[in-house]
N, CA, C and O atoms as a CHARMM CRD file, in Angstrom:
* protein
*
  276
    1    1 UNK  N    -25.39900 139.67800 -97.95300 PROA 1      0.00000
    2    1 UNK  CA   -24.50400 140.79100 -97.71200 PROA 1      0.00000
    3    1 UNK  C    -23.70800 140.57200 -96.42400 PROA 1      0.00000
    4    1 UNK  O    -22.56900 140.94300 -96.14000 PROA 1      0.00000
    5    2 UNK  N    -24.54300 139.91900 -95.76500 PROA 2      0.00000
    6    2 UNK  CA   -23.72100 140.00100 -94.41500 PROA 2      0.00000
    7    2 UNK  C    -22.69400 138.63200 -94.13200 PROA 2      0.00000
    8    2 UNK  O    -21.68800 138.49900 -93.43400 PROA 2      0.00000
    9    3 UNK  N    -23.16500 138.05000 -94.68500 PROA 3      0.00000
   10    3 UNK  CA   -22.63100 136.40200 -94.85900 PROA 3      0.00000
   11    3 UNK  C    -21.30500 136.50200 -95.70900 PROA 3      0.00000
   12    3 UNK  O    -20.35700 135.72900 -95.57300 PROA 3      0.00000
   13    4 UNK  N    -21.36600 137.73700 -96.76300 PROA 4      0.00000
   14    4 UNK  CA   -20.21700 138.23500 -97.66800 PROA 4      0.00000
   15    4 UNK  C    -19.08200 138.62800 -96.44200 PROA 4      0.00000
   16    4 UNK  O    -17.95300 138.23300 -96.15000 PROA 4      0.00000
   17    5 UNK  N    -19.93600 139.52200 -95.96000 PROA 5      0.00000
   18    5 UNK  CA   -18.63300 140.41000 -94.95800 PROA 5      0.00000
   19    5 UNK  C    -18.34900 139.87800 -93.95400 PROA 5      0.00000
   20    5 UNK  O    -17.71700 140.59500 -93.17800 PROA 5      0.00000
   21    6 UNK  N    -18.58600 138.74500 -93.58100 PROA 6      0.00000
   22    6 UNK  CA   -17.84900 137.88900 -92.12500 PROA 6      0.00000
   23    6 UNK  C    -17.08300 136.73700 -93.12600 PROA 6      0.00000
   24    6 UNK  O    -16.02400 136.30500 -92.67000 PROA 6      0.00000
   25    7 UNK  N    -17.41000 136.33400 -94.12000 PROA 7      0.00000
   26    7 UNK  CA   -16.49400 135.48400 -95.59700 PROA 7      0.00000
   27    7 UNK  C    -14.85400 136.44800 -95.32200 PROA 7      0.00000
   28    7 UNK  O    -13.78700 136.11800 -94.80400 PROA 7      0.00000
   29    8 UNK  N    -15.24200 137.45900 -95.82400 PROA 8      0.00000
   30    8 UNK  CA   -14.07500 138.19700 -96.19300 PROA 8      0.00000
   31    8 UNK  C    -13.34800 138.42300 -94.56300 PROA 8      0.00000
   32    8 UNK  O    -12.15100 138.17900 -94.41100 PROA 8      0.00000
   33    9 UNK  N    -14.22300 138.91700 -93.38200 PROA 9      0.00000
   34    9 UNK  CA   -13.23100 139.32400 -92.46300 PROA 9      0.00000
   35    9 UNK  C    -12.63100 138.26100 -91.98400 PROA 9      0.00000
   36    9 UNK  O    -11.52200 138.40500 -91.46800 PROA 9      0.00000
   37   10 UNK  N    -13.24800 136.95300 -92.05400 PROA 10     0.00000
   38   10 UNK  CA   -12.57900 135.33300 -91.37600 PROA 10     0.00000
   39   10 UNK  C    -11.30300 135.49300 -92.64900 PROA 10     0.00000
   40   10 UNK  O    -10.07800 135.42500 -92.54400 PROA 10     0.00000
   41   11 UNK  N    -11.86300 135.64200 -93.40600 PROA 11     0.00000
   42   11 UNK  CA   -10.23800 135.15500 -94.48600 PROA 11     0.00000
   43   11 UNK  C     -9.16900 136.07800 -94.13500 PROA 11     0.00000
   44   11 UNK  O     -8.02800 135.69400 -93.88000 PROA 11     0.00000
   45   12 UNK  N     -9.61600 137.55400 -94.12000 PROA 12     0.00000
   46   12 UNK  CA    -8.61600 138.62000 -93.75000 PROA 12     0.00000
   47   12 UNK  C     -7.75600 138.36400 -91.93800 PROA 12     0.00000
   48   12 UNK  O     -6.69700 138.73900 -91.43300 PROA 12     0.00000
   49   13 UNK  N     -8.59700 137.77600 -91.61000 PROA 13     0.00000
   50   13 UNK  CA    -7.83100 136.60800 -90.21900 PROA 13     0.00000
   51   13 UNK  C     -7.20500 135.87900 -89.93700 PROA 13     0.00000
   52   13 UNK  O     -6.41000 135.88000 -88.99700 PROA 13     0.00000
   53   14 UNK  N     -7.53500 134.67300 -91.08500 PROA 14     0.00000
   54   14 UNK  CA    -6.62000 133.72400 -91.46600 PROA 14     0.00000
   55   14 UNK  C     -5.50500 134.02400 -92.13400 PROA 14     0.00000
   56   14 UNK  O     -4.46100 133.37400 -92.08100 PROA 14     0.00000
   57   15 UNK  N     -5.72000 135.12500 -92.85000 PROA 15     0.00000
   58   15 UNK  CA    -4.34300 135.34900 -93.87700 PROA 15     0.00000
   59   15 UNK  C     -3.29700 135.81500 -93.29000 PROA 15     0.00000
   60   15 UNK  O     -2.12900 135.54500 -93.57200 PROA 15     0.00000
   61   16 UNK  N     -3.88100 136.89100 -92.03200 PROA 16     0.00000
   62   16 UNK  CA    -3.48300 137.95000 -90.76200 PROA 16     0.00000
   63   16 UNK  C     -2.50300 136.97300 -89.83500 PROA 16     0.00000
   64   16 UNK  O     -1.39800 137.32300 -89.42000 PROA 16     0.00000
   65   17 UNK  N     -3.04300 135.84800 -89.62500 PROA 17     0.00000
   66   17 UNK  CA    -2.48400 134.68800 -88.74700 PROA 17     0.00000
   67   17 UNK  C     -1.24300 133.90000 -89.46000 PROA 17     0.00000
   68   17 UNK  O     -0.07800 133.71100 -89.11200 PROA 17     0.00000
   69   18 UNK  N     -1.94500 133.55100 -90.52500 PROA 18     0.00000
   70   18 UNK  CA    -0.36500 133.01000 -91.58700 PROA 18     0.00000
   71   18 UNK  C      0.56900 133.45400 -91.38800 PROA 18     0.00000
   72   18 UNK  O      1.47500 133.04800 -90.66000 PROA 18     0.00000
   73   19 UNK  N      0.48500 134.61100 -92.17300 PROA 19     0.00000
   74   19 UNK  CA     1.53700 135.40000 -92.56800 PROA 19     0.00000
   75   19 UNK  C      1.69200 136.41000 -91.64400 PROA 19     0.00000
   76   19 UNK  O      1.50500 137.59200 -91.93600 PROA 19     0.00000
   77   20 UNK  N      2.13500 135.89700 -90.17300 PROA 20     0.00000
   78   20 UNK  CA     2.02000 137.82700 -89.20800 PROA 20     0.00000
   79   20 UNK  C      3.10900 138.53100 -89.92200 PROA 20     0.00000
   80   20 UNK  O      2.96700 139.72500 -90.18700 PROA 20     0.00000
   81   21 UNK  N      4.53400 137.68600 -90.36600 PROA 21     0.00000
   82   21 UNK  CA     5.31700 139.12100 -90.64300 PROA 21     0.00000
   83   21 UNK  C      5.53600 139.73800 -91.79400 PROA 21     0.00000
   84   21 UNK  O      6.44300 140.57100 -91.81500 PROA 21     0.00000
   85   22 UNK  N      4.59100 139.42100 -93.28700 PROA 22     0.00000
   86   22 UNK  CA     4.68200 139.87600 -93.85100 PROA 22     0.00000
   87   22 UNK  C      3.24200 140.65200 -94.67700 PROA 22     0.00000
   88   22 UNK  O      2.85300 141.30100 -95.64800 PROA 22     0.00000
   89   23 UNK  N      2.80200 139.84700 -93.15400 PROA 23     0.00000
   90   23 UNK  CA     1.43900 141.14600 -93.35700 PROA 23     0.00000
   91   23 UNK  C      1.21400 141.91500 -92.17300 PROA 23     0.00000
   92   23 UNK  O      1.03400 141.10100 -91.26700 PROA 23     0.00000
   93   24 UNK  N      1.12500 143.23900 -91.67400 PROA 24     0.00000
   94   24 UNK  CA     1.68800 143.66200 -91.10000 PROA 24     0.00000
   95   24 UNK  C     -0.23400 144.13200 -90.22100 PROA 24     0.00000
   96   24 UNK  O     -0.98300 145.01400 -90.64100 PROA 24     0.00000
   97   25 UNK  N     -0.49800 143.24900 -89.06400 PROA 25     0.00000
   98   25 UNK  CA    -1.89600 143.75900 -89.10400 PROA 25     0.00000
   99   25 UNK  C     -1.88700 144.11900 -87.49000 PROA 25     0.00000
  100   25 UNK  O     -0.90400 144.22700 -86.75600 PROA 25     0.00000
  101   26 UNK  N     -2.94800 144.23200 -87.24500 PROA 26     0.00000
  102   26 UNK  CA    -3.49100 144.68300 -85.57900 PROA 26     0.00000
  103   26 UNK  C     -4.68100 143.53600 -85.19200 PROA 26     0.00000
  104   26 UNK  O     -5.70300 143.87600 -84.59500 PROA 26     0.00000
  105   27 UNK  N     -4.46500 142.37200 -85.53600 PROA 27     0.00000
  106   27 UNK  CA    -5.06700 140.73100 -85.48100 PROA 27     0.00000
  107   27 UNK  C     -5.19300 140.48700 -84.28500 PROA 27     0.00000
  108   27 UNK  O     -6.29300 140.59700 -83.74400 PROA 27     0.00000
  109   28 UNK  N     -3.88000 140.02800 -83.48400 PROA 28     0.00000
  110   28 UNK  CA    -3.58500 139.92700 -82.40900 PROA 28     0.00000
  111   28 UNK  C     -4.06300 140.42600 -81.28500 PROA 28     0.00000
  112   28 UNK  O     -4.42300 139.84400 -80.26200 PROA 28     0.00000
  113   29 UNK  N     -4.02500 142.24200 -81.71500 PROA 29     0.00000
  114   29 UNK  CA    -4.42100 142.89900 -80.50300 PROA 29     0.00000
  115   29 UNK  C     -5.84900 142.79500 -80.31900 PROA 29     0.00000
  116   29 UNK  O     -6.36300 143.09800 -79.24200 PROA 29     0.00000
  117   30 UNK  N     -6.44600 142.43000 -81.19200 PROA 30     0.00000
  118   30 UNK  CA    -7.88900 142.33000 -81.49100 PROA 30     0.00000
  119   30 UNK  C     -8.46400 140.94000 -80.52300 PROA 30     0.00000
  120   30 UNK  O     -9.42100 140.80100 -79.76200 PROA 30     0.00000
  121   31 UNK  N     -7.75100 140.35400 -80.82000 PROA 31     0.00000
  122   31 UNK  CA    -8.23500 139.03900 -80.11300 PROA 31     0.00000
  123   31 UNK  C     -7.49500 139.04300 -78.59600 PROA 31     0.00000
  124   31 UNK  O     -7.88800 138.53500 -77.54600 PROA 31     0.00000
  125   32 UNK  N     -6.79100 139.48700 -78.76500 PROA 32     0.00000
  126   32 UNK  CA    -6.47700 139.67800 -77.17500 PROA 32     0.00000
  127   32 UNK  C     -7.22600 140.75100 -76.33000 PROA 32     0.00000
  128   32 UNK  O     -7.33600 140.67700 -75.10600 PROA 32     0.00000
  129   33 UNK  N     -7.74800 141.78900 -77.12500 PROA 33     0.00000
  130   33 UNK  CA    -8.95400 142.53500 -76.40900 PROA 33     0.00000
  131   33 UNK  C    -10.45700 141.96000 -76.30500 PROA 33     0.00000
  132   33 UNK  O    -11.25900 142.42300 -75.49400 PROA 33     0.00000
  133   34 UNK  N    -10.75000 140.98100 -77.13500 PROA 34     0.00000
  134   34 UNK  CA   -11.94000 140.00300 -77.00600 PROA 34     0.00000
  135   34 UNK  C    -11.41900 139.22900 -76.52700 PROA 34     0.00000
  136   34 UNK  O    -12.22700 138.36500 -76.18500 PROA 34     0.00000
  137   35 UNK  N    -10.54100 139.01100 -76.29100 PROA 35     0.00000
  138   35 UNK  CA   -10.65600 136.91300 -74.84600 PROA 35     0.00000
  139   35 UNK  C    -10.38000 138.00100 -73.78000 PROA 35     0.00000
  140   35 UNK  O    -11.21500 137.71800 -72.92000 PROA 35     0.00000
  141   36 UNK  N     -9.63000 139.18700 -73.28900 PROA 36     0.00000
  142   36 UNK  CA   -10.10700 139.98500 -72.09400 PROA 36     0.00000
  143   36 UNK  C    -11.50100 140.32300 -71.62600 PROA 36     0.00000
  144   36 UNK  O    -11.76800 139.90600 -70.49800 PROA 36     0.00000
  145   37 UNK  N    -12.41300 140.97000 -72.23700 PROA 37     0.00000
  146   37 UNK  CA   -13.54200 141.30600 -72.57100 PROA 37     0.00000
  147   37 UNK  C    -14.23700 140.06900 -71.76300 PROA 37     0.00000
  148   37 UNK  O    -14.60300 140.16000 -70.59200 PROA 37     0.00000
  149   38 UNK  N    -14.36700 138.85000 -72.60300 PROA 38     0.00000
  150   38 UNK  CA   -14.97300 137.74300 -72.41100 PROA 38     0.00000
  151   38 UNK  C    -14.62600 136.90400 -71.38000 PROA 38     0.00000
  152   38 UNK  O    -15.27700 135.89600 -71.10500 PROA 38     0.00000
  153   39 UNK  N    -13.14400 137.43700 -70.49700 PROA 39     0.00000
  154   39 UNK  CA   -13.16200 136.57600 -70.06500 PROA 39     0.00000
  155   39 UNK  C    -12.53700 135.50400 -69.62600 PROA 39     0.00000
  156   39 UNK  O    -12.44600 135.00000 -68.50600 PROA 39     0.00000
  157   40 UNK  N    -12.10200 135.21500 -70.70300 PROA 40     0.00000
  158   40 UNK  CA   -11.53300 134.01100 -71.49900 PROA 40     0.00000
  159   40 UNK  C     -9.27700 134.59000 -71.30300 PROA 40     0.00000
  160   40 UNK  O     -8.33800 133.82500 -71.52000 PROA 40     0.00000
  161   41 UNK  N     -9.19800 135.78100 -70.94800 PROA 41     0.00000
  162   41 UNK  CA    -7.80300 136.05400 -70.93000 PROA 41     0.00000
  163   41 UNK  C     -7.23400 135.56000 -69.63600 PROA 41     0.00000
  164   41 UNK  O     -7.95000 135.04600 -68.77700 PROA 41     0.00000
  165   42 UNK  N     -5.80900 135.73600 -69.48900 PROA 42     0.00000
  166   42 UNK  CA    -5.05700 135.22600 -67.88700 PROA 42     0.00000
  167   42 UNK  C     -5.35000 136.55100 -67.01200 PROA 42     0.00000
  168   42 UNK  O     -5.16900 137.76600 -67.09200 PROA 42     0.00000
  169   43 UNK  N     -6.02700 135.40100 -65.94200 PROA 43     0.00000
  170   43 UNK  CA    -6.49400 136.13800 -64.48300 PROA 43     0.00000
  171   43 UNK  C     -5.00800 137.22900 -64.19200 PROA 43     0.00000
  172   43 UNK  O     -5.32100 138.40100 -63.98100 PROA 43     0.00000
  173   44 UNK  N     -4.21000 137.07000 -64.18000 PROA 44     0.00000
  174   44 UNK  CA    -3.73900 137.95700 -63.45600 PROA 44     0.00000
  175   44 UNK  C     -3.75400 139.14500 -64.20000 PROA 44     0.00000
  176   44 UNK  O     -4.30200 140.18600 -63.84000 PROA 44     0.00000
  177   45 UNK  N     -3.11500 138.95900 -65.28900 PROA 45     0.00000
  178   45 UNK  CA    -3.52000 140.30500 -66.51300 PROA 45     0.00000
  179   45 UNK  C     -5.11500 141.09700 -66.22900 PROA 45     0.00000
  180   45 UNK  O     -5.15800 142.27700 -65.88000 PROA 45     0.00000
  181   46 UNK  N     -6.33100 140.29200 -66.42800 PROA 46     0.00000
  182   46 UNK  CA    -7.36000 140.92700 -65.95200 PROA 46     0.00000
  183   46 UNK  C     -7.20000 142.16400 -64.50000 PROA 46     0.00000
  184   46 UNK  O     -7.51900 143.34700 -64.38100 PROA 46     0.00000
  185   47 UNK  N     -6.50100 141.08400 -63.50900 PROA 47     0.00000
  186   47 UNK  CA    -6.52300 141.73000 -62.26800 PROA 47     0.00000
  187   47 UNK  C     -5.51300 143.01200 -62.49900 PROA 47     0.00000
  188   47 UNK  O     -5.80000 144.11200 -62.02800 PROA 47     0.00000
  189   48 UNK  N     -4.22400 142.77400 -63.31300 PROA 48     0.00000
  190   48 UNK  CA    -3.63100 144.14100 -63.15200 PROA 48     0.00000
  191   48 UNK  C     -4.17500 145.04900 -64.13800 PROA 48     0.00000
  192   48 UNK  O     -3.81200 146.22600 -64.13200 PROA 48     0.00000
  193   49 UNK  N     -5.22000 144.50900 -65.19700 PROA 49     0.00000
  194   49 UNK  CA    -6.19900 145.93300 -65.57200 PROA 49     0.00000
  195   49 UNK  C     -6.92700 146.52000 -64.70600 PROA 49     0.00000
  196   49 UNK  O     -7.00400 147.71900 -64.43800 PROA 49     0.00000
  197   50 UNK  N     -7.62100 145.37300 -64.14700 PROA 50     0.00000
  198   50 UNK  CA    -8.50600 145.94700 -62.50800 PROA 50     0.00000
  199   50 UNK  C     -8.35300 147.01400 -61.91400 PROA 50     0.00000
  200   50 UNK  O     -9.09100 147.99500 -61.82600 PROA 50     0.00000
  201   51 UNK  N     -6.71700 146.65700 -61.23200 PROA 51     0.00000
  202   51 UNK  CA    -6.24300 147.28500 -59.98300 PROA 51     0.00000
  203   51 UNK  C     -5.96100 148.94700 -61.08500 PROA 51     0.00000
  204   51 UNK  O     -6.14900 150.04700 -60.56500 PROA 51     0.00000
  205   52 UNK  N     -5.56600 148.83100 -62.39200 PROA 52     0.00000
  206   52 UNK  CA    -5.01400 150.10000 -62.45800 PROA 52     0.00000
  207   52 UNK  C     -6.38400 150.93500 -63.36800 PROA 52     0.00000
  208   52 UNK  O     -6.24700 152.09500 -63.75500 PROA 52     0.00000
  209   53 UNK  N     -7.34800 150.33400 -63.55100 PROA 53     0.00000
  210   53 UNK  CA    -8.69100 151.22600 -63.87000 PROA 53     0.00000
  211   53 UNK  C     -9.14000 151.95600 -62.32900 PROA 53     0.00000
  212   53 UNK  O     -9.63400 153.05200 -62.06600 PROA 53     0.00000
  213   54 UNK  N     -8.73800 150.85600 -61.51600 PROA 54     0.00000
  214   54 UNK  CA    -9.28000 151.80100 -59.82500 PROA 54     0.00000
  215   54 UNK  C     -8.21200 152.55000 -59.50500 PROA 54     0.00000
  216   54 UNK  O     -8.43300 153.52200 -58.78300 PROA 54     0.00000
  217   55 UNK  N     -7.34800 152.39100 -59.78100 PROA 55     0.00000
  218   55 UNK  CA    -5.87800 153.54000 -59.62500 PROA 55     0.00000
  219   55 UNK  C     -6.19700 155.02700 -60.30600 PROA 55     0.00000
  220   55 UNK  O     -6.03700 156.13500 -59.79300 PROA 55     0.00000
  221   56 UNK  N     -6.70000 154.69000 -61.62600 PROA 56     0.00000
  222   56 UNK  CA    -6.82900 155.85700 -62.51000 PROA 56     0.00000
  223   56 UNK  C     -7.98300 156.69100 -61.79700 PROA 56     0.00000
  224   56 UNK  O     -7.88700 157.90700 -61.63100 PROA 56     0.00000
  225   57 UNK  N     -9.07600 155.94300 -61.38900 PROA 57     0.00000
  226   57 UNK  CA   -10.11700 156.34500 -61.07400 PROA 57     0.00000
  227   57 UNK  C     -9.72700 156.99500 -59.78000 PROA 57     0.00000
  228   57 UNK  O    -10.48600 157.83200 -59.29200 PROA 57     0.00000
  229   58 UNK  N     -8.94100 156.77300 -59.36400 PROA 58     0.00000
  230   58 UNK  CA    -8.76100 156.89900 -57.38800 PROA 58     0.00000
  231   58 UNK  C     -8.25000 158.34900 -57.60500 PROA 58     0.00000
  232   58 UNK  O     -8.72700 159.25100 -56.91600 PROA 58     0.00000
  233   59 UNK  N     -7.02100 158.68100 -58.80400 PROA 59     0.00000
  234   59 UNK  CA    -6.50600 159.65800 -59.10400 PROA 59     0.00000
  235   59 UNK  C     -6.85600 161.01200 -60.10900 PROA 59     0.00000
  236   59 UNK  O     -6.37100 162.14400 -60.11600 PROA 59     0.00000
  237   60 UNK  N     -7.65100 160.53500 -60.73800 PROA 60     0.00000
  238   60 UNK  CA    -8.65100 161.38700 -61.39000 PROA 60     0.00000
  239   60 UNK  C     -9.95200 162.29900 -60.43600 PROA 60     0.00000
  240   60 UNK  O    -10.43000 163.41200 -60.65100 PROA 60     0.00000
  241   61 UNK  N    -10.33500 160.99200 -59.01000 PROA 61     0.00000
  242   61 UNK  CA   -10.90800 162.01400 -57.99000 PROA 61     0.00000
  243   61 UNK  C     -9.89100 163.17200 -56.98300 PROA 61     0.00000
  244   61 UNK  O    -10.32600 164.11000 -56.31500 PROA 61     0.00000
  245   62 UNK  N     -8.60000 162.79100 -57.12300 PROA 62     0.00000
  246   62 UNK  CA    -7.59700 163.52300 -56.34600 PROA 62     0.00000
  247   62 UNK  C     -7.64100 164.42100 -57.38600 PROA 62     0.00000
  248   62 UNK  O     -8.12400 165.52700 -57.14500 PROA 62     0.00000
  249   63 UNK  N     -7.23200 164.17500 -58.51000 PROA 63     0.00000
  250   63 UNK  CA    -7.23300 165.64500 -59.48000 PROA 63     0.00000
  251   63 UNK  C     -8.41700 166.75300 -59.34000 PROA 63     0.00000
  252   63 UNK  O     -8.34000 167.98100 -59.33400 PROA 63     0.00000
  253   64 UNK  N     -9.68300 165.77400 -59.21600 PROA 64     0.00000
  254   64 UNK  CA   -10.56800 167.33100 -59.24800 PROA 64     0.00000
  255   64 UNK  C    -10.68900 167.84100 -58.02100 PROA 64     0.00000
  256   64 UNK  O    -11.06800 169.01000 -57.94200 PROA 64     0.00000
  257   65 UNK  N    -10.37200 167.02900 -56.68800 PROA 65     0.00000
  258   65 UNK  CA    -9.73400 167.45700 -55.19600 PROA 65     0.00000
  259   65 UNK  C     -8.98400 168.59400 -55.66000 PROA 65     0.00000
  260   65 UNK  O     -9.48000 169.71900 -55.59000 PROA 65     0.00000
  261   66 UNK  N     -7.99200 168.42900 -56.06200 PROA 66     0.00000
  262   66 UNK  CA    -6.84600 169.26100 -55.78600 PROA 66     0.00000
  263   66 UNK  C     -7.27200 170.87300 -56.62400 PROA 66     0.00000
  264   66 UNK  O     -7.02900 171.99200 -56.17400 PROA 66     0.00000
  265   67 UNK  N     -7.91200 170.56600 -57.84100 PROA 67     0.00000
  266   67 UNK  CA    -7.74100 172.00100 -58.74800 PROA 67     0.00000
  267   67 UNK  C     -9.14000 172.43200 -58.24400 PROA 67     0.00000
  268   67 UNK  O     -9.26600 173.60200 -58.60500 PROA 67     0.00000
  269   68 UNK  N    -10.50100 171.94700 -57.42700 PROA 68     0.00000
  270   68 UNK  CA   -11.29400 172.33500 -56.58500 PROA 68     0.00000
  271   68 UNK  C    -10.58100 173.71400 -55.65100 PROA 68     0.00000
  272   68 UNK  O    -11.11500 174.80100 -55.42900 PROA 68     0.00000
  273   69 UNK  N     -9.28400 173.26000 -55.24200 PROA 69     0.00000
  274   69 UNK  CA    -8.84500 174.18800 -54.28200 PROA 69     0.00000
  275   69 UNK  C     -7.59900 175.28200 -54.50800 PROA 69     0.00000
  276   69 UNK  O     -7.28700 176.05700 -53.60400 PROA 69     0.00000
């Protein structure tokens, strides 16, 4: 069963990769969110997710600052 469903999702990948424009998929973004994840993506891209997860975070503590008062 399980050997079925990684059969089918590798092919639905390959086919995804062939044909990007006349199959119209979300392939790409997929693998570009796993080589981030892992690692494996360009350092600087990592770093400007970095800097703006601590941005969000920096500003989300100013938000509950501010409606605190």
């Amino acid at each position: 069963m399980l050997g079925t469903a990684v059969l089918f999702l590798s092919l639905f990948i390959m086919t995804a990769k062939a044909y990007p424009d006349t199959f119209p998929n979300r392939v790409d973004t997929w693998i570009s969110r796993i080589d981030s994840f892992t690692g494996k993506g360009d350092a600087n891209t990592i770093i400007k997710l970095n800097e703006q997860k601590l941005q969000s975070q920096q500003v989300g503590w100013l938000a509950k600052v501010l409606v605190k008062v």
